[in-house]
Phi, psi and omega in degrees: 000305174320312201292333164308289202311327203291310194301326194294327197259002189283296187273355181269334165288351180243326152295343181282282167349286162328293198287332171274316174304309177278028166252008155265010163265329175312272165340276136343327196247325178305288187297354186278321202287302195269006162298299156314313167313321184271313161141012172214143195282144095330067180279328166323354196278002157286351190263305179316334195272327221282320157296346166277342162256304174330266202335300165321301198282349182253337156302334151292338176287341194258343184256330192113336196213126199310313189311322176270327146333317174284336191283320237241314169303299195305336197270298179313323150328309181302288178325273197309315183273310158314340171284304175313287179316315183295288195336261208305303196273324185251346141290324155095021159313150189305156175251333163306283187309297164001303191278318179287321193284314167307332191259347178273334185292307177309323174303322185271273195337279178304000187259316166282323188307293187318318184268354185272315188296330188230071170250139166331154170272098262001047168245184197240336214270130167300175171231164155242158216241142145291095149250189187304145174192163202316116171291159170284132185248107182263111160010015245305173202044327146306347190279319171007315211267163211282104194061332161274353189258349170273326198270321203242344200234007162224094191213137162303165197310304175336293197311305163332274170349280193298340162281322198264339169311312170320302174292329190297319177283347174271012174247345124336287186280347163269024199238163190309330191277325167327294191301314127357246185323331163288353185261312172338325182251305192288308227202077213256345177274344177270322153330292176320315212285348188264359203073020200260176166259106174262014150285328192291303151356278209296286173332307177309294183314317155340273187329296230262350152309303173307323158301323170271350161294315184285357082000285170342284199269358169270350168282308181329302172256032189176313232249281186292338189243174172246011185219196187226154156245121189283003157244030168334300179300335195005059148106017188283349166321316196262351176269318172315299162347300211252345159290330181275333194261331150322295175331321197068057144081324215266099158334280143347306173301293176339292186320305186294307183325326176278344187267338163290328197270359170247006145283312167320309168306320218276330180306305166329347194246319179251017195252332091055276233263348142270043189048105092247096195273110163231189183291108159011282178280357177270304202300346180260013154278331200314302172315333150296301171300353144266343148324250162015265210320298180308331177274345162305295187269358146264344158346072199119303187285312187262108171311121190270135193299140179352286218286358212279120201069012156297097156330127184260134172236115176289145210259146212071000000 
């Protein structure tokens, strides 16, 4: 009996778990899908979530409230991407370097912001301040029912958001504007040639990646935590990046590909607590290391749209 009640609670803690590590990859990875779809990579988003999480916790610190804080990470996000996008669309720079140079910049930059806004008093070091930051919103009558209703219905507001997001964007990408963005990356002169804009495109898509990377890191800092770290993010950028391209692009895929690479993450914290005891370092690796494997065994198998990592330079 004991030994049920241990496995239930093994497994209902470790779907709970699961389901909170992937939602700023969820996140993170949906603006990641239709960027690519459109022709262009984020490699920055890593930069994007890490500005999205400062940006929530010190608006929350100064307003109060998680909610202008999720505004204020999302806006910041926004920027940072939007910084990105002129470079790589409308300068027409590698979009790899691009992408790097944005996440080493932001990184020093929120890295100075931080110690100045939150520094010791006659130190050099940030302190950290707790804030206010998103409570759990249990469901009523759903939360209720029985293993689901612990795993997926008493989880923050966030978590909610980044699940109900999947369907919005796959109904998004079957919609005219949907169409817009697969011609932007397969065919971008034929767009031009229909009257469509694909810079304007390309931009959107840009943009509303940094916003939902920036969601991202406001969970992250307000959701899971009440405070901010500059290593917060630790490389979840670069796995949404390999979550969109697992997923195939595909919302509904993007969920599932994050929720194998946030089970993998979530095991380090519960495979422990029934005695199976492995290595530190391995269990914080796992999630790279399926990251790998994984971007391994689609290699070659998943088609990158015509335009993809191409500048469009409009013609006349």
């Amino acid at each position: 009996m004991q030994s049920e009640i241990l496995n239930q609670v093994f497994i209902l803690g470790l779907l709970a778990t699961t389901i909170r590590a992937a939602t700023p990859l969820i996140l993170a990875a949906l603006g990641e899908a239709f960027s690519q779809r459109a022709g262009v990579i984020n490699v920055g988003l890593e930069g994007y979530l890490l500005g999205g999480a400062f940006g929530g916790y010190a608006v929350s610190y100064y307003t109060g409230s998680p909610w202008i804080g999720a505004l204020g990470g999302l806006v910041v996000g926004a920027a940072i991407a939007a910084l990105a996008g002129y470079v790589m669309i409308s300068r027409r720079a590698d979009q790899i370097v691009t992408g790097l140079a944005v996440w080493i910049l932001v990184t020093g930059a929120i890295g100075v912001i931080y110690r100045i806004l939150f520094r010791e008093q006659g130190g050099t070091e940030a302190r950290r301040v707790p804030v206010e930051k998103f409570g759990t919103w249990d469901i009523p009558g759903l939360a209720d029912i029985p293993w689901a209703g612990e795993v997926l219905f008493q989880q923050v507001s966030l978590v909610y958001i980044a699940l109900l997001a999947v369907p919005a964007a796959w109904l998004v990408l079957r919609s005219r504007y949907g169409l817009q963005v697969r011609s932007a990356g397969e065919n971008p002169e034929a767009l031009e040639s229909a009257g469509g804009n694909v810079l304007r495109v390309r931009y959107l898509c840009v943009i509303a990646t940094g916003g939902l990377a920036g969601l991202g890191g406001v969970y992250l800092s307000i959701g899971q935590t009440s405070t901010f770290d500059e290593g917060l993010i630790g490389g979840r950028g670069f796995i949404a990046i390999g979550v969109a391209i697992v997923g195939r692009r595909n919302p509904f895929g993007v969920l599932l590909a994050a929720l194998v690479f946030a089970l993998a993450d979530s095991l380090q914290l519960w495979l422990p607590t029934v005695g199976i005891e492995l290595s530190h370092q391995l269990l914080a690796m796992l999630p790279y290391l399926v990251t790998i494997v994984a971007l391994i065994g689609v290699f070659g198998k998943t088609r990158n749209p015509q335009a993809f990592l191409k500048p469009f330079v409009r013609q006349g």
